[in-house]
Z-matrix of the N, CA and C atoms (Angstrom, degrees):
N
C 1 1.468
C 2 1.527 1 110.58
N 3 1.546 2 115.99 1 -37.30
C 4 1.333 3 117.28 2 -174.92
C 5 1.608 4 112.63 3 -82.13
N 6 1.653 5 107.80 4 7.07
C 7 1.719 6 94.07 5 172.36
C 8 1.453 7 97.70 6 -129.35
N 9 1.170 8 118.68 7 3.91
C 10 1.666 9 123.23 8 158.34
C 11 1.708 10 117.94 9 -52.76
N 12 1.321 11 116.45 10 -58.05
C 13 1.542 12 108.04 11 -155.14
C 14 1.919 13 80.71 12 -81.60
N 15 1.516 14 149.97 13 -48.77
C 16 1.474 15 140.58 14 -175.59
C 17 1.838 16 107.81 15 -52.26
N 18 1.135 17 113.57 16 -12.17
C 19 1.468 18 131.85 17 168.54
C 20 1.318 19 125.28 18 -65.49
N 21 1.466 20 104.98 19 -73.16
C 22 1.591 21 124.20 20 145.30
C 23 1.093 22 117.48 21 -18.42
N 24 1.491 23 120.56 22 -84.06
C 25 1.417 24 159.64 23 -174.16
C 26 1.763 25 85.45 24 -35.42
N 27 1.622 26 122.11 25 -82.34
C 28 1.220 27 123.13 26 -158.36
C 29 1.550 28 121.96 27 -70.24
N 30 1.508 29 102.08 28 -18.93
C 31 1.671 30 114.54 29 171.84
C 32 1.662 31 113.25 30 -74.02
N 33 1.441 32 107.08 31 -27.83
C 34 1.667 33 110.20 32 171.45
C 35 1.304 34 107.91 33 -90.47
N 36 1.175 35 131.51 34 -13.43
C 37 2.075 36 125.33 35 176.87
C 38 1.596 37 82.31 36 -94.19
N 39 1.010 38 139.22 37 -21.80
C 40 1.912 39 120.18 38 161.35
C 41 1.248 40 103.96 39 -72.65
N 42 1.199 41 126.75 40 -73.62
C 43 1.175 42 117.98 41 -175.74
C 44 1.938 43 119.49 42 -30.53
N 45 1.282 44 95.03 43 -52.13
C 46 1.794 45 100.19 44 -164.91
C 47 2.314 46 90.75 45 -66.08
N 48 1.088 47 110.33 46 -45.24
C 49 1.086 48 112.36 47 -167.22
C 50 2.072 49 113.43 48 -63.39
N 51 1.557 50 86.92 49 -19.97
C 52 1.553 51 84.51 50 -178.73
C 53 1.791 52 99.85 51 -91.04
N 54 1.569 53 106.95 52 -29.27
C 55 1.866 54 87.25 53 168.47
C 56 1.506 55 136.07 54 -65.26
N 57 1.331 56 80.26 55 -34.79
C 58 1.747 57 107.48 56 165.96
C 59 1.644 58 107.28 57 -38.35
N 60 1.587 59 113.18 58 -64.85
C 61 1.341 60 116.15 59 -177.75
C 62 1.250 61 135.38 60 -101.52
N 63 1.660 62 120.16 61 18.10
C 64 1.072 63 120.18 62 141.53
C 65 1.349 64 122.28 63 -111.81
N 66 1.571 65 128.60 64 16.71
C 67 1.495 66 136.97 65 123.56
C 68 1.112 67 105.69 66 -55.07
N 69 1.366 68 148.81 67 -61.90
C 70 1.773 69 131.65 68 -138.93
C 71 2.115 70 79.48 69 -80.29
N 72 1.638 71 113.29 70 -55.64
C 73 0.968 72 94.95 71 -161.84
C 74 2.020 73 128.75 72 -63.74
N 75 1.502 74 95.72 73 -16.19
C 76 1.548 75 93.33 74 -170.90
C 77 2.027 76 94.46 75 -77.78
N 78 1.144 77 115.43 76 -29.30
C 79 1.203 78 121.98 77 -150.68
C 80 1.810 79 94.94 78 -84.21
N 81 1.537 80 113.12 79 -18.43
C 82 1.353 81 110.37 80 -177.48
C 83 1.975 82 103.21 81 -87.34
N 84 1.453 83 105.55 82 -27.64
C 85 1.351 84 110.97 83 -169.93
C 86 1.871 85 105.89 84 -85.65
N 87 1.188 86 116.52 85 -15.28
C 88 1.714 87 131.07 86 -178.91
C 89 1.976 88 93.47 87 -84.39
N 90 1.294 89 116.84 88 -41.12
C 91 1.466 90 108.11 89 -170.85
C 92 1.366 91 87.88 90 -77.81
N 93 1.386 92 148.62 91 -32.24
C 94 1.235 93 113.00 92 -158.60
C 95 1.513 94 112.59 93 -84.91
N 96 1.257 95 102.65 94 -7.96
C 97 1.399 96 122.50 95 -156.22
C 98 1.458 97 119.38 96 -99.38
N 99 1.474 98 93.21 97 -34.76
C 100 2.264 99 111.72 98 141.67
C 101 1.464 100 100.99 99 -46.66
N 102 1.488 101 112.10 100 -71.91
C 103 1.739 102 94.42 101 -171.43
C 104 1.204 103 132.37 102 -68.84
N 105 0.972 104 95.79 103 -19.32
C 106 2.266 105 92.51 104 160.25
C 107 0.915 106 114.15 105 -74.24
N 108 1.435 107 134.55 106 -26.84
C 109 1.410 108 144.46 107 158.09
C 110 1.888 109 111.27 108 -38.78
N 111 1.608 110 113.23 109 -58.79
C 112 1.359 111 133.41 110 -147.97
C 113 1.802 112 78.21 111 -93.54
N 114 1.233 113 106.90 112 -42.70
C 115 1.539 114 79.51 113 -168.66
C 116 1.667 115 126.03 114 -85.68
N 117 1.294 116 97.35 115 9.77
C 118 1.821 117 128.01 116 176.41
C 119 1.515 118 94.56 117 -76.09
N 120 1.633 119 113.93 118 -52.56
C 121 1.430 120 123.48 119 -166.72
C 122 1.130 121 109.97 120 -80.22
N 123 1.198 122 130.20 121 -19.56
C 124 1.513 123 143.46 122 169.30
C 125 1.781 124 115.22 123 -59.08
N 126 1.406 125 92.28 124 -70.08
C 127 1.739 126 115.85 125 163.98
C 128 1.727 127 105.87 126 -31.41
N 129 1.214 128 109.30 127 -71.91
C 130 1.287 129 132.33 128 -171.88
C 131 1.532 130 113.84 129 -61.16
N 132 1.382 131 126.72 130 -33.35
C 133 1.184 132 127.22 131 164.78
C 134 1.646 133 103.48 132 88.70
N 135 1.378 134 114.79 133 6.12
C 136 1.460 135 99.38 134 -156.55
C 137 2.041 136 119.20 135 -56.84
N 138 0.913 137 121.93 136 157.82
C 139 1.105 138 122.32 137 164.81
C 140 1.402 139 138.02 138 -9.79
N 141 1.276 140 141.70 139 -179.30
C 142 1.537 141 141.21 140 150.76
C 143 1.718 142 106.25 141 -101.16
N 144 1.418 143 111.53 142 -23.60
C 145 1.691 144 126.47 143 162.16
C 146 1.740 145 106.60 144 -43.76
N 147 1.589 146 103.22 145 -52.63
C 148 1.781 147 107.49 146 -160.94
C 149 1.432 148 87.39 147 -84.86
N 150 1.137 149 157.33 148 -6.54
C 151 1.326 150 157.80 149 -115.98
C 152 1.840 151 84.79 150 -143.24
N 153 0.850 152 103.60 151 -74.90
C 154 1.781 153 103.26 152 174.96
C 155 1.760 154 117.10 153 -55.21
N 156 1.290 155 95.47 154 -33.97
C 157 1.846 156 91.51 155 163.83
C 158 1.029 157 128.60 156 -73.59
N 159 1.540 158 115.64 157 -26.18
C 160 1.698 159 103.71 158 177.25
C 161 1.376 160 102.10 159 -105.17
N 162 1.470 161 122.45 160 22.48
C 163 1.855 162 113.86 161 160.70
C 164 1.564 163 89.91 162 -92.26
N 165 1.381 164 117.64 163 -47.13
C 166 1.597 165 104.71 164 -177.32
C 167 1.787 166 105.74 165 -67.70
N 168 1.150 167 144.28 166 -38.27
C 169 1.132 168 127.12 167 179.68
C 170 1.991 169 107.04 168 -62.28
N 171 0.902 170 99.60 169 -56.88
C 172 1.564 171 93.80 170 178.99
C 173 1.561 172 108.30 171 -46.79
N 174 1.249 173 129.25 172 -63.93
C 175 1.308 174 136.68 173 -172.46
C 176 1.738 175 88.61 174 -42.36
N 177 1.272 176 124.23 175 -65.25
C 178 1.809 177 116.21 176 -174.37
C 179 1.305 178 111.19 177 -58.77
N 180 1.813 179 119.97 178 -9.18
C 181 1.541 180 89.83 179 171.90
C 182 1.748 181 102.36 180 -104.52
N 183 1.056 182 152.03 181 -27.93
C 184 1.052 183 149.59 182 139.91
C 185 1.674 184 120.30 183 -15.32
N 186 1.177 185 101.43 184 -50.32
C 187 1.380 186 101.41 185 -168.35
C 188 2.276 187 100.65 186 -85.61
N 189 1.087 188 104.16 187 -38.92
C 190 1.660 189 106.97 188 -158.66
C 191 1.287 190 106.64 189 -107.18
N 192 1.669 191 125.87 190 -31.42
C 193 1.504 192 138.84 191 140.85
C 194 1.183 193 160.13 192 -59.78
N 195 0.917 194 95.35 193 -47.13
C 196 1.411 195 114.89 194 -166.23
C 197 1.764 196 98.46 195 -88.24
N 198 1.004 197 136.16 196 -45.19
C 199 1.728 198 129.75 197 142.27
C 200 1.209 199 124.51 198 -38.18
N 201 1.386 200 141.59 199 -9.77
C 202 1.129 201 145.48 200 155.30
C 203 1.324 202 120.11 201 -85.84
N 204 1.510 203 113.29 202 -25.02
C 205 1.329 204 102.72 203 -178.98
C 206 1.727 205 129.85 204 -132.99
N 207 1.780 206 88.36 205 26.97
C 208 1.144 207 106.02 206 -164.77
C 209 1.750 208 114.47 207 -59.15
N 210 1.417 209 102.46 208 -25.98
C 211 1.328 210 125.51 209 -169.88
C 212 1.303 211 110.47 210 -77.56
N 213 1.276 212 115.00 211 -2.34
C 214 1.901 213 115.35 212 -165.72
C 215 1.223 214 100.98 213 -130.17
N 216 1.626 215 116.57 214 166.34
C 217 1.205 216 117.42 215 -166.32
C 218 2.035 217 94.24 216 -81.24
N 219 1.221 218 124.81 217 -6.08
C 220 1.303 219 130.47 218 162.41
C 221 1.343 220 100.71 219 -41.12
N 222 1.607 221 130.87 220 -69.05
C 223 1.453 222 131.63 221 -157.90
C 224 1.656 223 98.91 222 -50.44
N 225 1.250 224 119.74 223 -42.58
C 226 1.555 225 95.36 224 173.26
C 227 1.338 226 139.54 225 -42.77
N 228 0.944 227 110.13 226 -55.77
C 229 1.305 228 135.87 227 144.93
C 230 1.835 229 129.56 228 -20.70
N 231 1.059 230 85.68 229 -20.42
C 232 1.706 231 102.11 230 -164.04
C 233 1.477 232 98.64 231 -120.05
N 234 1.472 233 109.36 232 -16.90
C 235 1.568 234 92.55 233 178.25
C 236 1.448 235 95.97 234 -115.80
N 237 1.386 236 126.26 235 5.68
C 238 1.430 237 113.12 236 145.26
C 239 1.458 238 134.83 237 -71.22
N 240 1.493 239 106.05 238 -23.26
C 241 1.291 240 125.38 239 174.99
C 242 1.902 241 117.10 240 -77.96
N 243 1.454 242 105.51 241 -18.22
C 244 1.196 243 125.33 242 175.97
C 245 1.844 244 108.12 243 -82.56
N 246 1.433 245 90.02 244 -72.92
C 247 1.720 246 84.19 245 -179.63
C 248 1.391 247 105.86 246 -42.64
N 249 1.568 248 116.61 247 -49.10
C 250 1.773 249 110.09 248 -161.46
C 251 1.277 250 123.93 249 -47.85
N 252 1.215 251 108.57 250 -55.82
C 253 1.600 252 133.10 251 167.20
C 254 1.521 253 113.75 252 -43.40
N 255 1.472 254 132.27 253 -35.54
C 256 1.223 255 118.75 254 -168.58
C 257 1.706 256 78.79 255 -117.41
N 258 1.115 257 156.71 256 -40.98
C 259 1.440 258 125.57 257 151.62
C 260 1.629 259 129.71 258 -36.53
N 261 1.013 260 109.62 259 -29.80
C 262 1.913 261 125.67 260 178.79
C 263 1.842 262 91.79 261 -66.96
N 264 1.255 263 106.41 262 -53.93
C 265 1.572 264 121.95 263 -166.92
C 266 1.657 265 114.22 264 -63.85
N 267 1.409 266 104.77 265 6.27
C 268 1.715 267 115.62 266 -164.44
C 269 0.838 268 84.54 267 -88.33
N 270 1.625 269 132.06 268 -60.22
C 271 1.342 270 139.15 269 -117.58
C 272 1.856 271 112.34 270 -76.13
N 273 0.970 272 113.01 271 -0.31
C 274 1.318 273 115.50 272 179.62
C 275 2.098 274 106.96 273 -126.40
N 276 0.938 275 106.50 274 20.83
C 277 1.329 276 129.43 275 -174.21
C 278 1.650 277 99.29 276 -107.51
N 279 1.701 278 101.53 277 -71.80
C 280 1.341 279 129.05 278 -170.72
C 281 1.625 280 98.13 279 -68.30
N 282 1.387 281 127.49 280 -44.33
C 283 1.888 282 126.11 281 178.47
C 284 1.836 283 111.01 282 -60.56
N 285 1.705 284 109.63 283 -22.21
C 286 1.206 285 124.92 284 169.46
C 287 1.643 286 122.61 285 -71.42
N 288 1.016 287 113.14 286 -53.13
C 289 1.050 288 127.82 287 157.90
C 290 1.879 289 137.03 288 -51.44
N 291 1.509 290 98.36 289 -46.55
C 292 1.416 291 105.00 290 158.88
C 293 1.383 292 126.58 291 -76.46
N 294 1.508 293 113.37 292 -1.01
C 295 1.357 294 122.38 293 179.45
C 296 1.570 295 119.90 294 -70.08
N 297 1.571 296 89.88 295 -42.07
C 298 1.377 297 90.52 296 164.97
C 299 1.546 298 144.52 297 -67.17
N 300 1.064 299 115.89 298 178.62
C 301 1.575 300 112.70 299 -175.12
C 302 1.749 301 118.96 300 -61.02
N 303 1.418 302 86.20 301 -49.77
C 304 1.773 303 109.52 302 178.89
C 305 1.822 304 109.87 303 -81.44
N 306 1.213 305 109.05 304 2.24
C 307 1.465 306 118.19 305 -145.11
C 308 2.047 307 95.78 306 -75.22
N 309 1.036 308 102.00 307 -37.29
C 310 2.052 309 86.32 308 169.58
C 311 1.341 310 106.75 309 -80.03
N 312 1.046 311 138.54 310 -44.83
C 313 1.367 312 127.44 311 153.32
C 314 1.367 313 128.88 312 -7.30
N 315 1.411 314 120.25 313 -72.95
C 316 1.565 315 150.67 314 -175.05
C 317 1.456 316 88.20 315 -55.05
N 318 1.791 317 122.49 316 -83.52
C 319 1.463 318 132.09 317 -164.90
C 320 1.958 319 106.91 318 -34.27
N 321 1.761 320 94.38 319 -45.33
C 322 2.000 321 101.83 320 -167.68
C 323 1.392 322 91.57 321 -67.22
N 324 1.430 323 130.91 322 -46.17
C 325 1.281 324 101.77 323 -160.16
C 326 1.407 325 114.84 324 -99.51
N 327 1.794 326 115.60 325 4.26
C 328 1.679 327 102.92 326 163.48
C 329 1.644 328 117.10 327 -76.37
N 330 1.426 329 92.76 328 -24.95
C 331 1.653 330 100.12 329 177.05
C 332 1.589 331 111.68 330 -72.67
N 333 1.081 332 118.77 331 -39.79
C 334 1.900 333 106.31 332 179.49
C 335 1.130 334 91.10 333 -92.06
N 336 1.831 335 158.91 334 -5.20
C 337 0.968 336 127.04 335 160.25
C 338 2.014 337 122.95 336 -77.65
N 339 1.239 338 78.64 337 -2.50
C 340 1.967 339 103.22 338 -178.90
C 341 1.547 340 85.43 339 -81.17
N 342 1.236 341 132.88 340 -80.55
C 343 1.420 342 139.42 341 -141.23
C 344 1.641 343 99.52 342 -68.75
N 345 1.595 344 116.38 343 -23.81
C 346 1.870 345 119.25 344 177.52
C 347 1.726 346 92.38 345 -62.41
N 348 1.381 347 95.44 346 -67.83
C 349 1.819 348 103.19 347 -165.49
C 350 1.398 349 99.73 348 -25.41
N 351 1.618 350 112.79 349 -84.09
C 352 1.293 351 113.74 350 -157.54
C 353 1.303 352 108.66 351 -83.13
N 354 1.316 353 156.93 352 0.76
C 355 1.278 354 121.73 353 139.63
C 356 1.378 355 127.81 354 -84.44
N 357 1.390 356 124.46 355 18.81
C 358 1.314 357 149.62 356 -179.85
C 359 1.521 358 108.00 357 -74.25
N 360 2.042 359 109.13 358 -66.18
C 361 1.212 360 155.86 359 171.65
C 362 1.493 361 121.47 360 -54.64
N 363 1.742 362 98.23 361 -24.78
C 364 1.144 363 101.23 362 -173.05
C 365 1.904 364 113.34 363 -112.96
N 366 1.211 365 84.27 364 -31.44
C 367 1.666 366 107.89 365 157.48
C 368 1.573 367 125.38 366 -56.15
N 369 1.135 368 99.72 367 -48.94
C 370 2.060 369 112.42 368 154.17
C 371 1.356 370 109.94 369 -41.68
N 372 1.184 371 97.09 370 -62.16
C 373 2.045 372 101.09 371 -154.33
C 374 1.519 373 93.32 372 -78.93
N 375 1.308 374 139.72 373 -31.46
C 376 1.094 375 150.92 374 -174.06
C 377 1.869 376 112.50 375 -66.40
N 378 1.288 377 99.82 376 -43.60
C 379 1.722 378 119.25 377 -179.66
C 380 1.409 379 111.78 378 -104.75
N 381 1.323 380 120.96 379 6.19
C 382 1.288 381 110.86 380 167.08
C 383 1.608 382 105.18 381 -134.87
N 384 1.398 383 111.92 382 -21.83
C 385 1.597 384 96.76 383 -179.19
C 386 1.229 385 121.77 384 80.54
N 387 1.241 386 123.02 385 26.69
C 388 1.191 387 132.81 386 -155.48
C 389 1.454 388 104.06 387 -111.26
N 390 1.270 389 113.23 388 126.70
C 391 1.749 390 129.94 389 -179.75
C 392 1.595 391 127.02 390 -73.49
N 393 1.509 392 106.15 391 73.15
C 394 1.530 393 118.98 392 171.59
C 395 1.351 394 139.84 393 -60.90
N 396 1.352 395 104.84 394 7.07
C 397 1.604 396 141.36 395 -152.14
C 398 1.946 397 91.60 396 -75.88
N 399 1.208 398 125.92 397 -50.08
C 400 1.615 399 122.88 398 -176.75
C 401 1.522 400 116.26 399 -85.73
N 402 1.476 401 118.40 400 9.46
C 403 1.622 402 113.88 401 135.99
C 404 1.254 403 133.63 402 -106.55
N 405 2.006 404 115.48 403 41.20
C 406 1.204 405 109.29 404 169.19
C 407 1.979 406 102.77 405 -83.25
N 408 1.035 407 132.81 406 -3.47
C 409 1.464 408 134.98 407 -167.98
C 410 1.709 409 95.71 408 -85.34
N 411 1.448 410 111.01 409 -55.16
C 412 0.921 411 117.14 410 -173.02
C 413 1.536 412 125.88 411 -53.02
N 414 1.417 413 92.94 412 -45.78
C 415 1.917 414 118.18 413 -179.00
C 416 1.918 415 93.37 414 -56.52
N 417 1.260 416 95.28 415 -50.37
C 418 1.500 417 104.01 416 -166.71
C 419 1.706 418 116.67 417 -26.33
N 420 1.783 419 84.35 418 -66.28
C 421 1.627 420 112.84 419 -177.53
C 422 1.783 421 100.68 420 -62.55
N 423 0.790 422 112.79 421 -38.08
C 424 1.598 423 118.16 422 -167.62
C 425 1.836 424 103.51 423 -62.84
N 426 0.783 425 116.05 424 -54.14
C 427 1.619 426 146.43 425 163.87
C 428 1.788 427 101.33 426 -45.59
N 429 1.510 428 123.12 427 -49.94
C 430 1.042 429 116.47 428 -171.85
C 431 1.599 430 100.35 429 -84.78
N 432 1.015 431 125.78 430 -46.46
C 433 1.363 432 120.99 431 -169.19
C 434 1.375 433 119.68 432 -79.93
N 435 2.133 434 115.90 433 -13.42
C 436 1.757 435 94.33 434 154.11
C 437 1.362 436 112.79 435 -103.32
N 438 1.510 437 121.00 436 28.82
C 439 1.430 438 92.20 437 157.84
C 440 1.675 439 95.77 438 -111.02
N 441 1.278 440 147.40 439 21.05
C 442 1.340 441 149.20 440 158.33
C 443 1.501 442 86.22 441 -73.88
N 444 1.067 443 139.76 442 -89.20
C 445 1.390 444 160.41 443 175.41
C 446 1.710 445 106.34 444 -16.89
N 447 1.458 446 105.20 445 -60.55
C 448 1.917 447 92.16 446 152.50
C 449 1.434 448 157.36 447 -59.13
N 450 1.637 449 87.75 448 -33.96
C 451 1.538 450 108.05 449 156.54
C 452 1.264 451 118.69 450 -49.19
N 453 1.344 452 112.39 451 -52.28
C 454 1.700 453 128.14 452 -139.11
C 455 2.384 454 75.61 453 -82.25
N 456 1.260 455 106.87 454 -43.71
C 457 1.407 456 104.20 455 -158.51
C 458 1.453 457 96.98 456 -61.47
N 459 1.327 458 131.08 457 -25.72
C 460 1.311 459 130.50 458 -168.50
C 461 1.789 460 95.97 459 -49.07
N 462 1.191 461 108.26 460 -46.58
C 463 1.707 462 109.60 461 -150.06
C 464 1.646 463 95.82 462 -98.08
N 465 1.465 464 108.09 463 -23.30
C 466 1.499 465 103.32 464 -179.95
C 467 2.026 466 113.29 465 -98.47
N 468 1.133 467 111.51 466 -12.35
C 469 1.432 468 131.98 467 158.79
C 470 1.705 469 111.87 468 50.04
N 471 1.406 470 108.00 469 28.75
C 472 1.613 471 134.02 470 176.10
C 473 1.708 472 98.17 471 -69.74
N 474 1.711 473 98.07 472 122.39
C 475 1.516 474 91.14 473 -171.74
C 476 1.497 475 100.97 474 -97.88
N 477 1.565 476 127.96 475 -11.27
C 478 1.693 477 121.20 476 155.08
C 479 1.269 478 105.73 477 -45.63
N 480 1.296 479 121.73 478 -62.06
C 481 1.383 480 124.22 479 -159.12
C 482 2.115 481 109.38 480 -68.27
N 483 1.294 482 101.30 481 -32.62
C 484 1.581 483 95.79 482 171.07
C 485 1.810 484 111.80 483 -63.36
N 486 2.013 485 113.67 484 -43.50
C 487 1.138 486 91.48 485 -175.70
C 488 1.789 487 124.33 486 -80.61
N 489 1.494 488 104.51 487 4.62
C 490 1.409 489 108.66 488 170.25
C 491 1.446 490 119.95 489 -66.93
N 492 1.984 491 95.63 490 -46.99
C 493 1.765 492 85.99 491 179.37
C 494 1.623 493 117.67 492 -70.58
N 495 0.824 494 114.14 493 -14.07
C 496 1.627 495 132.30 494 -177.41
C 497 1.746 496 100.56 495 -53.23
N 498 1.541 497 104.14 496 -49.95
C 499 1.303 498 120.75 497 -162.98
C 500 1.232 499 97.09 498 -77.12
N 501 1.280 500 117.22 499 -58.98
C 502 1.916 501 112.83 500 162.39
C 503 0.857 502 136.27 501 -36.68
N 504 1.487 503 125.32 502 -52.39
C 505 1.410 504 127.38 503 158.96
C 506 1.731 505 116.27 504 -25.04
N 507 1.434 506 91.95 505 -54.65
C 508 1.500 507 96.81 506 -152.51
C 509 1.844 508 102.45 507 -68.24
N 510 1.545 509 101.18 508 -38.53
C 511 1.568 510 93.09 509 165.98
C 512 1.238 511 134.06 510 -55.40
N 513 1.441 512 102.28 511 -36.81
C 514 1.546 513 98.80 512 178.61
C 515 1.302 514 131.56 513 -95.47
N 516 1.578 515 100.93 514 -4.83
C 517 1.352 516 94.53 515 149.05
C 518 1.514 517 131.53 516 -93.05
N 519 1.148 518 119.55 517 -13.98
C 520 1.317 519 121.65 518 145.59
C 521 1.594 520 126.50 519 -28.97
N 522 1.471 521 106.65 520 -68.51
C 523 1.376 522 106.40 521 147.32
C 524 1.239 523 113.82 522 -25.16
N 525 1.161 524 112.85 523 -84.10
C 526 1.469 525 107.19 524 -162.52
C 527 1.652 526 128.58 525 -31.42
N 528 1.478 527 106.69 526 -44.47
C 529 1.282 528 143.30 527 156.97
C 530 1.578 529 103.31 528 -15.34
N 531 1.493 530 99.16 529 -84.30
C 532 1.419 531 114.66 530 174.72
C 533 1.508 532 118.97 531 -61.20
N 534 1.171 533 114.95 532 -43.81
C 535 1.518 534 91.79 533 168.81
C 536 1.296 535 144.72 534 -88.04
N 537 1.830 536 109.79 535 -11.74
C 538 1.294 537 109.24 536 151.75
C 539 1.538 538 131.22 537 -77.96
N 540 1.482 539 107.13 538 19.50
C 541 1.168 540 103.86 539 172.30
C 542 1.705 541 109.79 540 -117.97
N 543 1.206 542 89.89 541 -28.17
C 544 1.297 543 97.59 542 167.27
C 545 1.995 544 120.11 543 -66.57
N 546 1.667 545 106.99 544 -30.19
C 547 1.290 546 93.10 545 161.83
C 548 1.564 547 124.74 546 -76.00
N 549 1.012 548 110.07 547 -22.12
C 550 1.813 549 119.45 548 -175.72
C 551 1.510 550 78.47 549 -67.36
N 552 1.212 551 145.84 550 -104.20
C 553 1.491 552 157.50 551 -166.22
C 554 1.630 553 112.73 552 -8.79
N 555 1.396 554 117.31 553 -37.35
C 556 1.211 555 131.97 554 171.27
C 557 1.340 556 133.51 555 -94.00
N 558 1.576 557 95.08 556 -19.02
C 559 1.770 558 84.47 557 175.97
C 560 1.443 559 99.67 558 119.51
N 561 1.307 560 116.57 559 -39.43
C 562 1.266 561 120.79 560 -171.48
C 563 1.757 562 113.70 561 -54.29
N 564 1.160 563 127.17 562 -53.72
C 565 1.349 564 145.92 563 -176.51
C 566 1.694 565 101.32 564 -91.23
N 567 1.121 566 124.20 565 103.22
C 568 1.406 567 126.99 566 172.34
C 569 2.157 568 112.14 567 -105.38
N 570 0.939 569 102.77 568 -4.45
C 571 1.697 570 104.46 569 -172.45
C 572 1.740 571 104.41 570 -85.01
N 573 0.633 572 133.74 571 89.72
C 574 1.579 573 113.74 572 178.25
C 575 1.381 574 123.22 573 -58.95
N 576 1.732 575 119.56 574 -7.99
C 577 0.972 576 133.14 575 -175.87
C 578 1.977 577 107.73 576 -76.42
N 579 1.124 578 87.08 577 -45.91
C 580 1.824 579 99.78 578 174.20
C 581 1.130 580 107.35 579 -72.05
N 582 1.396 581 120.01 580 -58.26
C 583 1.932 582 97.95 581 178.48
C 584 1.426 583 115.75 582 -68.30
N 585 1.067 584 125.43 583 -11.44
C 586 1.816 585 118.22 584 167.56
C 587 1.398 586 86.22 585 -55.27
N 588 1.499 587 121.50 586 -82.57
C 589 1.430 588 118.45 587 -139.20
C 590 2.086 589 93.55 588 -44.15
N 591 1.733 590 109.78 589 -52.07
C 592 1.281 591 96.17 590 -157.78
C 593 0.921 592 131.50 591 -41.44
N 594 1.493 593 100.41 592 -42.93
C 595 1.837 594 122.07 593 -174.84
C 596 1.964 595 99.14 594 -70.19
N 597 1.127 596 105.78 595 -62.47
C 598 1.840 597 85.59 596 -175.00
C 599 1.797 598 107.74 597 -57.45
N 600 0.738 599 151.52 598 -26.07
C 601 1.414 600 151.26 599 153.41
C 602 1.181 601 95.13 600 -40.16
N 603 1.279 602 127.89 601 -63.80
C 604 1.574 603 111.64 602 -176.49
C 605 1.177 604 130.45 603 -51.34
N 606 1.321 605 114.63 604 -47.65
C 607 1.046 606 150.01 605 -157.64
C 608 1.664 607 98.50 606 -77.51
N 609 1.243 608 118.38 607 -66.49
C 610 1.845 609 121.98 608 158.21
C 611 1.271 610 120.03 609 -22.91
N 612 1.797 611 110.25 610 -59.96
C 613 1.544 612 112.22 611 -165.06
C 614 1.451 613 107.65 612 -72.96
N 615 1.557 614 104.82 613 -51.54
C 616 1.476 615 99.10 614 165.90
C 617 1.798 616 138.87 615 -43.02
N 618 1.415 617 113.73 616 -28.60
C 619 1.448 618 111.76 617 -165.41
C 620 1.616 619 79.99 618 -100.05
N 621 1.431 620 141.63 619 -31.44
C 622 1.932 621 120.86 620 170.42
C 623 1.496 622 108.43 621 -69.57
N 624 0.975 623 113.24 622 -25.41
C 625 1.754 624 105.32 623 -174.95
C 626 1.666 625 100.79 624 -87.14
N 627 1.304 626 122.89 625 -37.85
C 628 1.572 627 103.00 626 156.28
C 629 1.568 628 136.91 627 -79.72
N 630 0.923 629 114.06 628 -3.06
C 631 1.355 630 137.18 629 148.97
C 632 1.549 631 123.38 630 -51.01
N 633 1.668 632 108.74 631 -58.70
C 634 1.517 633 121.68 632 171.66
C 635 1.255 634 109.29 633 -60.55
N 636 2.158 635 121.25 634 -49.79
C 637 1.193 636 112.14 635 -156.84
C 638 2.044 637 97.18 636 -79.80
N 639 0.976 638 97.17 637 -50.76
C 640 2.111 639 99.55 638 170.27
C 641 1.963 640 103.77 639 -33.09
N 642 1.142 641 108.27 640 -70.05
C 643 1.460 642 101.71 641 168.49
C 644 1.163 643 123.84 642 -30.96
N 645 1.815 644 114.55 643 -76.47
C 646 2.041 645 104.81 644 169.55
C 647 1.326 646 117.51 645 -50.79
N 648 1.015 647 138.92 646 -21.66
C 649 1.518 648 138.10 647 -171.94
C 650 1.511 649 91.44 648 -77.44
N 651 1.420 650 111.35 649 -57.59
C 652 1.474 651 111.72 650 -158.23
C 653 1.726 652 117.15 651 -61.71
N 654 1.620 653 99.93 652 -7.79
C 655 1.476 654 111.32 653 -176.00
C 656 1.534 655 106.78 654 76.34
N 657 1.019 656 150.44 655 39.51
C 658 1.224 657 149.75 656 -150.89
C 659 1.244 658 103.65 657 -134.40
C-alpha cells in the first residue's frame, strides 16, 4: 500500500510530462509549417478574399473537426490543416506590412515580442506549478466581449477603439497561454492535440494584434 499511491504519483508526472512534450513538440513543428504556408501566400500574392476563406475554413475545422478527431492519429493531421490555412491567410496581411518603410521592422519585433510572451507565460506556469485552471470563465467572457467590440468597430471604424481591442486580445490570450498550460501541467488537459491548437491560436492572435498595435504607433 505504501508504494502504491508514489506509483500513481510517478505514472501521472510521466504522463503530464509526455503531454507537455508532444505539445511543445507538435506545436513547434505546426509554427514552422504556418510559415511555409504564409510565405507560399506571400510568393503568391493571393488576395485578402482567399485570406478570409481560409480563417473561415480553419474556424470549420476547429469548430466541426477537429473534436471528432482529436483522439486519432487523424487530429494530427487536422491541426496541420488548421495552422496551414490561417498561416496561408497571413500572407496578404504580412505583404501589407512589409510594404511599408518600417515594415520588416514591425513583422521582427511582433514575432520576438510573440516568442517573449509565451515562453515568458509558459516558463511561469512551468517553474512554479501554479493552478490557472479558475480563469478559464473569465478568459471566456473576455474573448466574448472583444470580438463583440470588433464587430461592432467594423461599422463604427474608431481607430482608439481598434487599438484597445488589439490590447485585449493580447491579454487574453496571454491568459490563455497560462492556462492552457497550466491545464496540461495538472492533469486537466490530457490531448496534446487540443492544446497545440490552443496555444498556436494564441500565439497567432497575439503576434496580428501586435503587429496592428506596432503599425499605429509606427504611424504607418
Amino acid at each position: 500500500m505504501d508504494n502504491y499511491q508514489p506509483s500513481i504519483a510517478a505514472s501521472s508526472a510521466l504522463s503530464v510530462n509526455k503531454v507537455l512534450r508532444n505539445t511543445y513538440m507538435l506545436l513547434s513543428i505546426t509554427l514552422i509549417f504556418s510559415a511555409l504556408t504564409a510565405a507560399l501566400s506571400m510568393v503568391m500574392q493571393v488576395s485578402p478574399g482567399v485570406s478570409l476563406a481560409c480563417s473561415f475554413g480553419a474556424l470549420a475545422l476547429i469548430w466541426f473537426v477537429l473534436p471528432r478527431t482529436a483522439q486519432s492519429a487523424a487530429g494530427i493531421g487536422v491541426v496541420f490543416a488548421i495552422t496551414g490555412l490561417l498561416g496561408f491567410g497571413l500572407g496578404p496581411v504580412l505583404n501589407h506590412y512589409l510594404s511599408l518603410s518600417n515594415g520588416s521592422e514591425l513583422v521582427a519585433t511582433s514575432l520576438g515580442g510573440t516568442g517573449i510572451i509565451f515562453l515568458a507565460l509558459s516558463g511561469y506556469v512551468l517553474t512554479t506549478r501554479r493552478d490557472f485552471s479558475f480563469m478559464g470563465g473569465f478568459l471566456i467572457v473576455g474573448l466574448i466581449i472583444a470580438i463583440l467590440a470588433a464587430v461592432a468597430n467594423i461599422f463604427l471604424g474608431i481607430p482608439a477603439l481598434s487599438l484597445a481591442i488589439s490590447a485585449a486580445i493580447i491579454l487574453v490570450m496571454s491568459g490563455f497561454i497560462l492556462y492552457e498550460t497550466s491545464q496540461v501541467v495538472h492533469g486537466g488537459e490530457t490531448n496534446y492535440v487540443m492544446a497545440t491548437v490552443s496555444l498556436y491560436l494564441s500565439l497567432y492572435n497575439i503576434f496580428t494584434s501586435l503587429l496592428h498595435i506596432l503599425g499605429i504607433f509606427g504611424d504607418e
